[in-house]
DSSP file (Angstrom, degrees, kcal/mol; ACC not computed):
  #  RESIDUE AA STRUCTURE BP1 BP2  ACC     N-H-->O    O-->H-N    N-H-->O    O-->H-N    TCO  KAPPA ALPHA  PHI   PSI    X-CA   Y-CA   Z-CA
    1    1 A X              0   0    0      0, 0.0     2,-0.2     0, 0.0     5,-0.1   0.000 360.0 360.0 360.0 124.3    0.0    0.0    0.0
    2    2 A X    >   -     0   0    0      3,-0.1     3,-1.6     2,-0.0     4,-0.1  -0.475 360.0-108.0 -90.1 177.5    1.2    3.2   -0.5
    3    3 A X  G >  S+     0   0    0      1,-0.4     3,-2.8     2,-0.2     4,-0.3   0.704 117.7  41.8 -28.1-107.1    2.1    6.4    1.7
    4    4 A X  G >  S+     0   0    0      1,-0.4     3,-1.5     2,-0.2     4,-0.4   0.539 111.7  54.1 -29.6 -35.5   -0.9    8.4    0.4
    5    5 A X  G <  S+     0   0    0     -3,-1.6    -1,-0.4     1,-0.3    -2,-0.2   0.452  98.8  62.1-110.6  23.8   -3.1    5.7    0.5
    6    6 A X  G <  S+     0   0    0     -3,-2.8     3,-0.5    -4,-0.1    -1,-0.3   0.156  78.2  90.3 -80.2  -7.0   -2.5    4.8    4.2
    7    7 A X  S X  S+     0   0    0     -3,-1.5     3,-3.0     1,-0.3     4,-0.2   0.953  75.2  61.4 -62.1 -46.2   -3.7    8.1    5.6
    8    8 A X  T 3> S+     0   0    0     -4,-0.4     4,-0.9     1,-0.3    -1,-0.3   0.350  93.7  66.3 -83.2  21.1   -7.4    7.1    6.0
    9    9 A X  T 34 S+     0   0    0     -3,-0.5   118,-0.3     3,-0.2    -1,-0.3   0.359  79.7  72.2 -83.3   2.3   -6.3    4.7    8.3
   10   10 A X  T <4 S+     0   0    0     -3,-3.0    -2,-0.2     2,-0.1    -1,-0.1   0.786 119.9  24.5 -77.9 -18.4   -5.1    7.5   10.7
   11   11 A X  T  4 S+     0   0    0     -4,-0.2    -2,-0.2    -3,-0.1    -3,-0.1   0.497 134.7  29.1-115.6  -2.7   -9.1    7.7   11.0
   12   12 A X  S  < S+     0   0    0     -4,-0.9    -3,-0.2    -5,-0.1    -2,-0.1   0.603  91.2  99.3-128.6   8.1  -10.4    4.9   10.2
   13   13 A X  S    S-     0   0    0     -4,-0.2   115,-0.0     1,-0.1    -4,-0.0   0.135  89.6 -50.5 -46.8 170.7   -8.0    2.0   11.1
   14   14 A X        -     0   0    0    113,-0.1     2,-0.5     1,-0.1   113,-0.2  -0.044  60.0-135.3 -38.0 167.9   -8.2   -0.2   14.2
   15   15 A X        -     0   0    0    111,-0.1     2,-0.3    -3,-0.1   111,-0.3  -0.974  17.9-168.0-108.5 126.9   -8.4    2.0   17.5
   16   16 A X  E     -A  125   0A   0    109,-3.1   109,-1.1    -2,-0.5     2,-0.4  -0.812  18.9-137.9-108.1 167.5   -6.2    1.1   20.7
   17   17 A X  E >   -A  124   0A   0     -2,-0.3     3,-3.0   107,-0.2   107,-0.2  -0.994  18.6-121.9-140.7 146.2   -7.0    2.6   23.6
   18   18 A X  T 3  S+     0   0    0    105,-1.4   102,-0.2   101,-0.5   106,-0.1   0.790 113.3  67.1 -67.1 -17.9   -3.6    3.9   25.8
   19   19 A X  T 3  S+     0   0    0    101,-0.5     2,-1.0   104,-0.4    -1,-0.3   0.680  85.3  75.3 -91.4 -14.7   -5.2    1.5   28.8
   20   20 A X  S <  S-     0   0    0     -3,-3.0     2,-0.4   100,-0.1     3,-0.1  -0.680  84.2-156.3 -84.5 111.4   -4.4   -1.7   26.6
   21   21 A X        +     0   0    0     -2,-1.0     2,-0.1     1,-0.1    -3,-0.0  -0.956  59.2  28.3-148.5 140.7   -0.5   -2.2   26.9
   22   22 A X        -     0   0    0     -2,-0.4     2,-0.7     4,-0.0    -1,-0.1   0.408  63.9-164.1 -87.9 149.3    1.6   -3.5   25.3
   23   23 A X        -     0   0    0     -3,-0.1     3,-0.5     1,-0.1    -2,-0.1  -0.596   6.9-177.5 -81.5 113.6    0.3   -3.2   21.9
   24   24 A X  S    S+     0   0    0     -2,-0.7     4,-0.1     1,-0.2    -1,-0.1   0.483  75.8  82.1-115.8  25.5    2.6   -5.9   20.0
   25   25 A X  S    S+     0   0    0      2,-0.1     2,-1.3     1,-0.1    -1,-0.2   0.443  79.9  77.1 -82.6  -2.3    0.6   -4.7   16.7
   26   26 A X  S    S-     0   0    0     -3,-0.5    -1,-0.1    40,-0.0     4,-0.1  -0.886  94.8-123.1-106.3 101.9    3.2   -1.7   16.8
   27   27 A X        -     0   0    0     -2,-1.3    40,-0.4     1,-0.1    37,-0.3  -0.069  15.2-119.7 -47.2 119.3    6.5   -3.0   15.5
   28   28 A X  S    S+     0   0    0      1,-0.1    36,-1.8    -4,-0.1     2,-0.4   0.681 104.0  31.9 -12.4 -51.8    9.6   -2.7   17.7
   29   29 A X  E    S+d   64   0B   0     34,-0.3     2,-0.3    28,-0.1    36,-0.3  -0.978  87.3 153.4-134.5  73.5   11.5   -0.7   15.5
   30   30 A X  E     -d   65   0B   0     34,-2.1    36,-2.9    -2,-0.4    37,-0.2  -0.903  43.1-153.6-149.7 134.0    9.3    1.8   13.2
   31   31 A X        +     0   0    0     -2,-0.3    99,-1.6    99,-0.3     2,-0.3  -0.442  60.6 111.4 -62.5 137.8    9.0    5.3   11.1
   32   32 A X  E     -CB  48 129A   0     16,-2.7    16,-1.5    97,-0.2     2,-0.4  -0.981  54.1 -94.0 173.1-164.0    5.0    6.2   11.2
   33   33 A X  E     -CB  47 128A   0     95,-1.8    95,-2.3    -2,-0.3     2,-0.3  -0.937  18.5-169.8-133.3 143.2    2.2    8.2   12.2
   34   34 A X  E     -CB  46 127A   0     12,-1.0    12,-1.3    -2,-0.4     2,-0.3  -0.960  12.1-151.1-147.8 151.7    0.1    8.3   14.4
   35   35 A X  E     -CB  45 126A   0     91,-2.4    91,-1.0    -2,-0.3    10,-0.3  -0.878  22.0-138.6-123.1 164.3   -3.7   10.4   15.4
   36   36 A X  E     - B   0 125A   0      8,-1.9     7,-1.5    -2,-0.3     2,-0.3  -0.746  26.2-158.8-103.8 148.6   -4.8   10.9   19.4
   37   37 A X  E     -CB  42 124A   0     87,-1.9    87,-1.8    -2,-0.3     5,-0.2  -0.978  19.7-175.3-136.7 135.1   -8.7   10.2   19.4
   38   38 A X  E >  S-C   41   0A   0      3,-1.7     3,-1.5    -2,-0.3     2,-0.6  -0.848  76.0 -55.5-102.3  72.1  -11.3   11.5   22.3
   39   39 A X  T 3  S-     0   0    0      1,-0.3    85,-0.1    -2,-0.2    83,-0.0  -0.823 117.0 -23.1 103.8-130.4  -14.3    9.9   21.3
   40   40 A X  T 3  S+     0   0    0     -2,-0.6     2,-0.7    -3,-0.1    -1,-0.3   0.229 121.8  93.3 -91.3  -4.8  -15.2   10.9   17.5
   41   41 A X  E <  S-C   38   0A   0     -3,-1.5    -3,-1.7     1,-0.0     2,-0.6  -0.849  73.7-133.4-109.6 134.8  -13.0   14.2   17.9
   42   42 A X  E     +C   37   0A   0     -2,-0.7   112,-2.0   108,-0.3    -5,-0.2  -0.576  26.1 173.3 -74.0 123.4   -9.2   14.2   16.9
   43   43 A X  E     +     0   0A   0     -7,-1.5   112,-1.8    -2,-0.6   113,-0.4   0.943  52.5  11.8 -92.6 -58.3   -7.1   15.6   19.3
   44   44 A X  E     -     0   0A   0     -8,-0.3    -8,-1.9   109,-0.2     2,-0.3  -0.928  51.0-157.0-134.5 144.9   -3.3   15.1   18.1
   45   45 A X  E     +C   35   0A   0     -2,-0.3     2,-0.4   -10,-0.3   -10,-0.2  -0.999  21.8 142.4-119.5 140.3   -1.3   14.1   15.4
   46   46 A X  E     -C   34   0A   0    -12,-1.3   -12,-1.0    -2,-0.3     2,-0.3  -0.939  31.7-125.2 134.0-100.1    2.1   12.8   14.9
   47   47 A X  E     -C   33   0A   0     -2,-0.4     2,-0.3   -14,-0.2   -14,-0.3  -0.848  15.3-175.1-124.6 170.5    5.3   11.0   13.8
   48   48 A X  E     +C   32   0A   0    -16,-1.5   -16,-2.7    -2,-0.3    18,-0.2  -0.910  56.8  52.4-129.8 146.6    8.2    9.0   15.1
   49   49 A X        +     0   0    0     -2,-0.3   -18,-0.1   -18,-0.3    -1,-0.1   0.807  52.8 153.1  92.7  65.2   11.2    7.6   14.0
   50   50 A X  S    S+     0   0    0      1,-0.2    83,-0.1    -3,-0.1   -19,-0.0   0.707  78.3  41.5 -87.3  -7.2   13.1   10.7   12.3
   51   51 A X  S    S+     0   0    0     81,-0.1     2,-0.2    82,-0.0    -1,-0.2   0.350  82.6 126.8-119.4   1.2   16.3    9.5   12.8
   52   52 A X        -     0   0    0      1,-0.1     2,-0.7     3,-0.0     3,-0.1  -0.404  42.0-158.5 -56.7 141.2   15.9    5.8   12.0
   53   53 A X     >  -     0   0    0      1,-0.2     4,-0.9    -2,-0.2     3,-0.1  -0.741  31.3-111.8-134.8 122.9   18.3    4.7    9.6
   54   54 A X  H >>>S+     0   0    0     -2,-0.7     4,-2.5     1,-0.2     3,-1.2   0.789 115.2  66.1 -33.8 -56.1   16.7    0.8    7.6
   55   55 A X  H 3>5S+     0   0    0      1,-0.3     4,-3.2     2,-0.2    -1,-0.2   0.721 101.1  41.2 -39.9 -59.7   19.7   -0.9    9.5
   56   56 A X  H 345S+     0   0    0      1,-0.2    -1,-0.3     2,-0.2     5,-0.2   0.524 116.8  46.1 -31.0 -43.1   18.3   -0.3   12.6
   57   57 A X  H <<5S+     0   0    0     -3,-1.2    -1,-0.2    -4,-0.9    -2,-0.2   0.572 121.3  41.7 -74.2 -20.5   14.6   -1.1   11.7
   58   58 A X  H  <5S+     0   0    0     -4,-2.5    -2,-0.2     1,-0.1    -3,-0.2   0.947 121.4  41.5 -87.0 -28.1   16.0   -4.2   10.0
   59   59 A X  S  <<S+     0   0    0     -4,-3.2    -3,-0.2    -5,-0.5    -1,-0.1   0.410  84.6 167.9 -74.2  -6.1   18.6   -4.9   13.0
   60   60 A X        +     0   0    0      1,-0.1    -3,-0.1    -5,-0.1     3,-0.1   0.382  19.0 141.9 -25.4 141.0   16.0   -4.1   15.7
   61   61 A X  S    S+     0   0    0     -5,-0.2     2,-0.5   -33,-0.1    -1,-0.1   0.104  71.3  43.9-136.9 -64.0   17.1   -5.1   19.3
   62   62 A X  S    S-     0   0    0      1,-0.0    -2,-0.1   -33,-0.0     0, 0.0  -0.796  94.1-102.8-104.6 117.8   15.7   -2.1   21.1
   63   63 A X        +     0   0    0     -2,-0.5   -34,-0.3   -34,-0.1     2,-0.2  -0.046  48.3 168.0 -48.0 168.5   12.2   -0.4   20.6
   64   64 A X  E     +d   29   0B   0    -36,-1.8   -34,-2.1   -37,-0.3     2,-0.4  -0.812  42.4   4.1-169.4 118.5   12.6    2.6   18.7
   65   65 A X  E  > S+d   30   0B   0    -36,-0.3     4,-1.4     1,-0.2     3,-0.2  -0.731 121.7  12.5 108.5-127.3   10.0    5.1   16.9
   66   66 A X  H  > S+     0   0    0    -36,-2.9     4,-1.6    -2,-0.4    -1,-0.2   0.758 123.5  56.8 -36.5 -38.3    6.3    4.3   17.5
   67   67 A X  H  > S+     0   0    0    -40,-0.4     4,-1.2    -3,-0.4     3,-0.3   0.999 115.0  38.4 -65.6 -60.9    6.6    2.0   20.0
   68   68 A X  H >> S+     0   0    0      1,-0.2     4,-1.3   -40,-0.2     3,-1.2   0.861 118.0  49.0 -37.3 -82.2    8.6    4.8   22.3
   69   69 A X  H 3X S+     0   0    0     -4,-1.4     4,-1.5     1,-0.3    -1,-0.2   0.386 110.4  46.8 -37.3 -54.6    6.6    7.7   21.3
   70   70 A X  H 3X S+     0   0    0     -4,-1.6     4,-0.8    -3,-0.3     3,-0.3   0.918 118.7  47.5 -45.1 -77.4    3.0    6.0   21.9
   71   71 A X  H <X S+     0   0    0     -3,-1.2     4,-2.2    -4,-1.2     3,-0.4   0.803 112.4  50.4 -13.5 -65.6    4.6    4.8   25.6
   72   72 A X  H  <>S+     0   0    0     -4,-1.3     5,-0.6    -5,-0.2     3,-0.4   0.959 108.6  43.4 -41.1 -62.3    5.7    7.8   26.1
   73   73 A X  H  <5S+     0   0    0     -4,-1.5    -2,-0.2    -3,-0.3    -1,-0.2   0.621 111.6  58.2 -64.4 -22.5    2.7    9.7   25.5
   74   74 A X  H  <5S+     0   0    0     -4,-0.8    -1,-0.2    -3,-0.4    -3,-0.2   0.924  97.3  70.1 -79.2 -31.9    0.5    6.8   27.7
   75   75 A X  T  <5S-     0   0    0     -4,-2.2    41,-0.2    -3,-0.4    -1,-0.2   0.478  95.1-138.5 -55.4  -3.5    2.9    7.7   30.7
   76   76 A X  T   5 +     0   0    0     -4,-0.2     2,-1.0    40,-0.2    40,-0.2   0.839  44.5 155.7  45.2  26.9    1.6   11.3   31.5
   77   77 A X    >>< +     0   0    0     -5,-0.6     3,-2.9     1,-0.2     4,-1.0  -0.655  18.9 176.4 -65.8  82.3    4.7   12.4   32.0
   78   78 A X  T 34 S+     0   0    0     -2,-1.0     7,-0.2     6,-0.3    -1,-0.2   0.676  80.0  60.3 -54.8 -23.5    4.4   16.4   31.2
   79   79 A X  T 34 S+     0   0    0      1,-0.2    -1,-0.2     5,-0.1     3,-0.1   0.495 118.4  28.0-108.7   4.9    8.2   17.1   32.1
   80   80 A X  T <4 S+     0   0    0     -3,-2.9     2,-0.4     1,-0.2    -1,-0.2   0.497 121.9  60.9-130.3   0.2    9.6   14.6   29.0
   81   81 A X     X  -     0   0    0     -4,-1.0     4,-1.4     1,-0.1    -1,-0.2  -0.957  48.6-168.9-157.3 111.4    6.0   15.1   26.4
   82   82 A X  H  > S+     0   0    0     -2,-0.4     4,-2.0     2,-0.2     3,-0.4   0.959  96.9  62.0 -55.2 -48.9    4.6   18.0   24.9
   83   83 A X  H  > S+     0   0    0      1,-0.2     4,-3.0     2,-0.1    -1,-0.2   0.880 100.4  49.3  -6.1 -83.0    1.8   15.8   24.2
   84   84 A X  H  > S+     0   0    0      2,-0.2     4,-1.1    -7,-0.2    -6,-0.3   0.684 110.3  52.2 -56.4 -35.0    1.1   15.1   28.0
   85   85 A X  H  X>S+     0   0    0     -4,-1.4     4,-2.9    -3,-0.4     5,-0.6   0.915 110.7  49.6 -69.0 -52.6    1.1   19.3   28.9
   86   86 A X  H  X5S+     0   0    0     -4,-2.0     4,-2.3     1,-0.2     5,-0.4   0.822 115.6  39.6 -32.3 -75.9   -1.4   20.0   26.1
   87   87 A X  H  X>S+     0   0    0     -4,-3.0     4,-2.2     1,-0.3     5,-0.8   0.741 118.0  51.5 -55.4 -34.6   -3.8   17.1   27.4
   88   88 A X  I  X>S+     0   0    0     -4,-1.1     5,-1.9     3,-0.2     4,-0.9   0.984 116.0  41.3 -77.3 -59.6   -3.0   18.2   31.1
   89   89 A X  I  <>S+     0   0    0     -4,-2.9     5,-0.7    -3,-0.2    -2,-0.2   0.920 126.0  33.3 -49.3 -56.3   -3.9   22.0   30.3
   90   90 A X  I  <<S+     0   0    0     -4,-2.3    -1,-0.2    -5,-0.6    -2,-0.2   0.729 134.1  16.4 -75.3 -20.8   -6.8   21.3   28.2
   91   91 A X  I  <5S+     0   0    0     -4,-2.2     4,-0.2    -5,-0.4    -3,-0.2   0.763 131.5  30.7-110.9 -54.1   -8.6   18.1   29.6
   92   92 A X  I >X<S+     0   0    0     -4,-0.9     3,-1.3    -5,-0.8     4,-0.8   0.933 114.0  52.8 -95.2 -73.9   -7.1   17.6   33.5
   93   93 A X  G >4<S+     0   0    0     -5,-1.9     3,-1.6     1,-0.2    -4,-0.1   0.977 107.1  57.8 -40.5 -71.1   -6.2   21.1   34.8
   94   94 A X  G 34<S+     0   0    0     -5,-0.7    -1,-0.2    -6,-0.4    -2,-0.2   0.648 100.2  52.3 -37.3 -24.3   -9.8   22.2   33.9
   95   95 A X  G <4 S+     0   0    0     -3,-1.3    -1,-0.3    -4,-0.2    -2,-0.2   0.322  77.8 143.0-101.8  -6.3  -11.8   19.8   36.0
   96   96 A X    <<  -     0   0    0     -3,-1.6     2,-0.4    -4,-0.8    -3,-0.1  -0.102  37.3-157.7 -10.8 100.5   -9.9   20.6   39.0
   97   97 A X    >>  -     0   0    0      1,-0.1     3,-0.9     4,-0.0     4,-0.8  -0.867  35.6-110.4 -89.6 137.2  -12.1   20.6   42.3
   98   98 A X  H 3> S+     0   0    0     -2,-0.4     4,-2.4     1,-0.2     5,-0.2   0.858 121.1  65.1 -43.4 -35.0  -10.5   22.9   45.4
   99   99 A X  H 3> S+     0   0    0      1,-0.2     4,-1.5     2,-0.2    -1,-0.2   0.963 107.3  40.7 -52.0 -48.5  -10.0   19.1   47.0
  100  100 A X  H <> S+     0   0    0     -3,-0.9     4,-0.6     2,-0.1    -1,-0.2   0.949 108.1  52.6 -55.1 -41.9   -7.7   18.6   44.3
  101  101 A X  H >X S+     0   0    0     -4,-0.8     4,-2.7     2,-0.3     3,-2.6   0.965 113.4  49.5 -73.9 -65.2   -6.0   21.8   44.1
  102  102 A X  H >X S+     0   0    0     -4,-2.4     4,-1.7     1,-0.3     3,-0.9   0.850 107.4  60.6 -26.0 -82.5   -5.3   21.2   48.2
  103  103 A X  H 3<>S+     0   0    0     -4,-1.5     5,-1.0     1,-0.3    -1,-0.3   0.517 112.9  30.5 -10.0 -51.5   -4.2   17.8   47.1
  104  104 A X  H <<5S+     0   0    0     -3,-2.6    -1,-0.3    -4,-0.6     3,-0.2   0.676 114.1  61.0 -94.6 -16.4   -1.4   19.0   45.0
  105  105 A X  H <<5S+     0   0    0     -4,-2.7    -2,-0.2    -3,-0.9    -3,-0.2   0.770 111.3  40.4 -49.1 -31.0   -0.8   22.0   46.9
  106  106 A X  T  <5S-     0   0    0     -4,-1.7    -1,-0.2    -5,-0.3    -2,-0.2   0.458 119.3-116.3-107.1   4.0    0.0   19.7   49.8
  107  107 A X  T   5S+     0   0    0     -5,-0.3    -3,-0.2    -3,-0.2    -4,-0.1   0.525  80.3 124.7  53.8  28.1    1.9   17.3   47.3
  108  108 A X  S   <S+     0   0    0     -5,-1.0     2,-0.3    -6,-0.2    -4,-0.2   0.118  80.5  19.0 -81.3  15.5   -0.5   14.2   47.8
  109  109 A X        -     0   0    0     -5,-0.2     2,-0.4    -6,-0.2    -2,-0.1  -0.898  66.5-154.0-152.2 151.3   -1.0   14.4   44.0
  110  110 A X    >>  -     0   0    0     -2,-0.3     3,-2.1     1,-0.1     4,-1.0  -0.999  28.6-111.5-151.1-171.5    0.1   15.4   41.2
  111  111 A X  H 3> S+     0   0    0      1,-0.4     4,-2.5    -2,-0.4    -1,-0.1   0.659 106.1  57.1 -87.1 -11.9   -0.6   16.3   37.8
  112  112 A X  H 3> S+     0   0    0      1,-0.2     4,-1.1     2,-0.2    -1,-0.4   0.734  97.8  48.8 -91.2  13.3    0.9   13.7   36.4
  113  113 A X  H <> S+     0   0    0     -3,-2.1     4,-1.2     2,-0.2    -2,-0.2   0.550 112.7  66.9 -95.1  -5.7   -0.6   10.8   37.7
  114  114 A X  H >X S+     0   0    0     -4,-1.0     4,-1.4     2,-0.2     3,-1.2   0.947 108.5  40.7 -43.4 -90.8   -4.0   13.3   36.4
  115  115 A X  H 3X S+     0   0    0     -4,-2.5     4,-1.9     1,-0.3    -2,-0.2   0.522 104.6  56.5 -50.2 -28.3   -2.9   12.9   33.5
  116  116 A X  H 3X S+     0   0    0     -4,-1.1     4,-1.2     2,-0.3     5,-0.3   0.861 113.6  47.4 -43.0 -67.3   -1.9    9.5   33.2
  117  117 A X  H <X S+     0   0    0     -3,-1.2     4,-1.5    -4,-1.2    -1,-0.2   0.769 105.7  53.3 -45.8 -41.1   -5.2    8.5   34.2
  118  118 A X  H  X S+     0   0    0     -4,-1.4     4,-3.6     1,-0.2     5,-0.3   1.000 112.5  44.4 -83.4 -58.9   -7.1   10.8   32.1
  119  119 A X  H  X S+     0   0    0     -4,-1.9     4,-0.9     2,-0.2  -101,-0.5   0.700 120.0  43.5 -52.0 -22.3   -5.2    9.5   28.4
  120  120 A X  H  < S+     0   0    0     -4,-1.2  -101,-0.5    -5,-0.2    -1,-0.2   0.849 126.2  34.8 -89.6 -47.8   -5.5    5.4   29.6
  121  121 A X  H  < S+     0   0    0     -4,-1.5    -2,-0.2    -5,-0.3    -3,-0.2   0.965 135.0  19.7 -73.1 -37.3   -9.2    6.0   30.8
  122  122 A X  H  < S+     0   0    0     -4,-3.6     2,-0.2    -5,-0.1    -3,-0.2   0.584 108.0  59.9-122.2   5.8  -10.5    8.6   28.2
  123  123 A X     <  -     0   0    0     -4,-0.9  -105,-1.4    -5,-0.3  -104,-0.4  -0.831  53.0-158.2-130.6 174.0   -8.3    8.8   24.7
  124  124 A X  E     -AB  17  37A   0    -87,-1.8   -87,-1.9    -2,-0.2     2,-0.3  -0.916   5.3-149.7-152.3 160.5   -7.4    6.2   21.8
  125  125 A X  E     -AB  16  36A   0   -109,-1.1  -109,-3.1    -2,-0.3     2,-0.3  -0.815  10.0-173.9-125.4 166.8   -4.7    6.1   19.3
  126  126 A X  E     - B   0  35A   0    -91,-1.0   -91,-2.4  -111,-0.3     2,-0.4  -0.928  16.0-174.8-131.2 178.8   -4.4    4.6   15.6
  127  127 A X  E     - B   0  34A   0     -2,-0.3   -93,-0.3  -118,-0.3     2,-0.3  -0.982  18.8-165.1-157.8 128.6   -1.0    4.5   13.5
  128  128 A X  E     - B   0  33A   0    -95,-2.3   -95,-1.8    -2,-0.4     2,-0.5  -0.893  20.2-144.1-107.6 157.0    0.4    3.6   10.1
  129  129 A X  E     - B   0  32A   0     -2,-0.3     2,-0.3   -97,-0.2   -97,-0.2  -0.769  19.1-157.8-115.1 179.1    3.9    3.2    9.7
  130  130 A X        -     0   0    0    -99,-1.6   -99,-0.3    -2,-0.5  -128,-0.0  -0.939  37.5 -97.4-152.9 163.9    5.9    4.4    6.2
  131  131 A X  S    S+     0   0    0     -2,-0.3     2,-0.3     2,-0.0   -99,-0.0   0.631  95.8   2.9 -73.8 -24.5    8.8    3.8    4.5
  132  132 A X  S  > S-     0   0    0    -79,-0.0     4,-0.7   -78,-0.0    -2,-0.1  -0.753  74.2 -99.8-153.2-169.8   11.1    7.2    6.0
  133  133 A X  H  > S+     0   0    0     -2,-0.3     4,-3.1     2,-0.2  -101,-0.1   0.583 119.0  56.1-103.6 -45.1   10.9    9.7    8.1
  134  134 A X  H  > S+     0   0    0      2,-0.2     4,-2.2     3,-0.2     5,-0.1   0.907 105.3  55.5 -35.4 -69.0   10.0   12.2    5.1
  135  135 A X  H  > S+     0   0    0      1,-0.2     4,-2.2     2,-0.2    -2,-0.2   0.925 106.8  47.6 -34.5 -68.2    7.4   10.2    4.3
  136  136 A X  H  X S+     0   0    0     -4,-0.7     4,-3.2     2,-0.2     5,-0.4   0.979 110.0  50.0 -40.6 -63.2    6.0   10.4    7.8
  137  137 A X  H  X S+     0   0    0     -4,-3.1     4,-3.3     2,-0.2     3,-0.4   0.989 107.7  56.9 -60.3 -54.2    6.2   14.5    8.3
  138  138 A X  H  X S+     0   0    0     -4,-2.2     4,-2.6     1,-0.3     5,-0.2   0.835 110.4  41.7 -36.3 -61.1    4.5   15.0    5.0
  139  139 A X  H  X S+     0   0    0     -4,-2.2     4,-4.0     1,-0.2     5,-0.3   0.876 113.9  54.0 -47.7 -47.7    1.7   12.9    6.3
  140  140 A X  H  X S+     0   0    0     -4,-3.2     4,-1.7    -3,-0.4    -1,-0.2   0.950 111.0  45.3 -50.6 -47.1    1.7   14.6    9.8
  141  141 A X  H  X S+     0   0    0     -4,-3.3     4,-2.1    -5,-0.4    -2,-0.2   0.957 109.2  50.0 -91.3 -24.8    1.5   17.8    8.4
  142  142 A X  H  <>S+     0   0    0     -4,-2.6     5,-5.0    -5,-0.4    -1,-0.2   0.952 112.9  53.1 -43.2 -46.8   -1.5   17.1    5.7
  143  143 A X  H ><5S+     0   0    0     -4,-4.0     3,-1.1    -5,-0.2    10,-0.2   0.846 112.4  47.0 -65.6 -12.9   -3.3   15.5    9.0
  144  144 A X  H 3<5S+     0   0    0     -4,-1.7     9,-0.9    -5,-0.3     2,-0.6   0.998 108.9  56.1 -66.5 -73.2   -2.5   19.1   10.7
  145  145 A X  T 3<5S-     0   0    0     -4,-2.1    -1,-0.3    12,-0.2    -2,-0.2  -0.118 120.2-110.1  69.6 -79.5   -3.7   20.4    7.9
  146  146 A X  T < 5 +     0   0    0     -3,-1.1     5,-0.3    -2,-0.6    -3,-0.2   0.172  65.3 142.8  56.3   7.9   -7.2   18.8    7.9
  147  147 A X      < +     0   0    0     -5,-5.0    -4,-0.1     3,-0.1     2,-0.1   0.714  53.9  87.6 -77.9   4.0   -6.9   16.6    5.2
  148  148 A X  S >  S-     0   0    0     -6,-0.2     3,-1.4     3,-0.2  -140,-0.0  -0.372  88.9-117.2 -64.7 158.9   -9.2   14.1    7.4
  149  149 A X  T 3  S+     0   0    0      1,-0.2    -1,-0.1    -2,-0.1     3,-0.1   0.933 118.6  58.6 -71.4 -32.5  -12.7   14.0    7.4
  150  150 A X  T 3  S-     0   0    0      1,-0.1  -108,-0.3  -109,-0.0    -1,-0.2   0.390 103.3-143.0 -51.2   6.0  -12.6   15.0   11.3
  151  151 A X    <   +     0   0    0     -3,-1.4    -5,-0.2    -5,-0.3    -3,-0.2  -0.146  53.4   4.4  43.4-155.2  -10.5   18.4   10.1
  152  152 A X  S    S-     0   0    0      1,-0.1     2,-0.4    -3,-0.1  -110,-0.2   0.401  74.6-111.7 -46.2 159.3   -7.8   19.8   12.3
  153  153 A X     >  -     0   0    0     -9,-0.9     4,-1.1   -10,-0.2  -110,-0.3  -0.833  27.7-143.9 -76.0 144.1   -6.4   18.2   15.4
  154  154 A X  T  4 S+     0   0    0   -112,-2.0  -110,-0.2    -2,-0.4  -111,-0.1   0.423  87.8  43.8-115.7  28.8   -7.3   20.3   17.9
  155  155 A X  T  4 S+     0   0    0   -112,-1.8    -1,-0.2  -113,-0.2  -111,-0.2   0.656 131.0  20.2-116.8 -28.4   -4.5   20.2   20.3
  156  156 A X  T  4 S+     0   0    0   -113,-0.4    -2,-0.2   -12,-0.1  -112,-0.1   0.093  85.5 161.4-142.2   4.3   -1.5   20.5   17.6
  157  157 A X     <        0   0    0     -4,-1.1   -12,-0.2     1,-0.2   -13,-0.1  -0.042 360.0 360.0 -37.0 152.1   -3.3   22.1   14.0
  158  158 A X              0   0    0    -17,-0.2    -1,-0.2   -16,-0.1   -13,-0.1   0.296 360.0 360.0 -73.1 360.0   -1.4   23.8   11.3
């Protein structure tokens, strides 16, 4: 299949949801793309493995690309994924009750294990992988874009 005609599977391909892990549909090793999903509404796009080199995907030992990036992004870690501040600012941070705020004032919380929670319990991913890294941004930045039928992402848009 080619590039281009792998896109509409950033919206309509299988779904994962970040609370099933490990995905071992995601290849060790891989260049791709990938959309963030809240329901029917597209949240995020976008790619991994820019500095993979085919030796490396053919030589694989250690994840690399999708696999990380996805992982990363499931962890709620705000202080290593832009990802994870958007979703904290926009989804987590808002829903705040003063028992929370106390809560993290008093450090008996914090915002990421918020977040963490809220991407396994409430968002879903799908992913294609592609042939480079090129290949990949192009696609990232069409999905930016709009060129889905959901339009923009609305956490990362062009």
């Amino acid at each position: 299949m080619s590039t281009e005609a792998a896109i509409p599977g950033l919206e309509t391909g299988k779904l994962f949801s970040f609370a099933d892990w490990p995905n071992e549909e995601i290849p060790l090793v891989s260049v791709g793309v990938y959309t963030v999903w809240m329901g029917e509404q597209l949240l995020y796009v976008g790619y991994s493995g820019r500095n993979l080199r085919p030796h490396e995907i053919r030589n694989a030992k250690k994840a690399k690309g999708l696999l990380t990036r996805i992982k990363s992004h499931r962890s709620g870690l705000r202080s290593s994924d832009p990802f994870c501040i958007y979703v904290c600012d926009r989804f987590v941070i808002p829903k705040l009750d003063n028992a929370s705020l106390q809560r993290l004032a008093a450090g008996e919380q914090l915002l990421d294990g918020l977040t963490r929670r809220f991407i396994r319990q409430d968002l879903s991913y799908r992913f294609i992988t592609t042939d480079g890294s090129e290949a990949a941004r192009k696609i990232e930045s069409r999905v930016r874009a709009g060129v889905l039928a959901a339009g923009k992402p609305l956490l990362n848009p062009a």
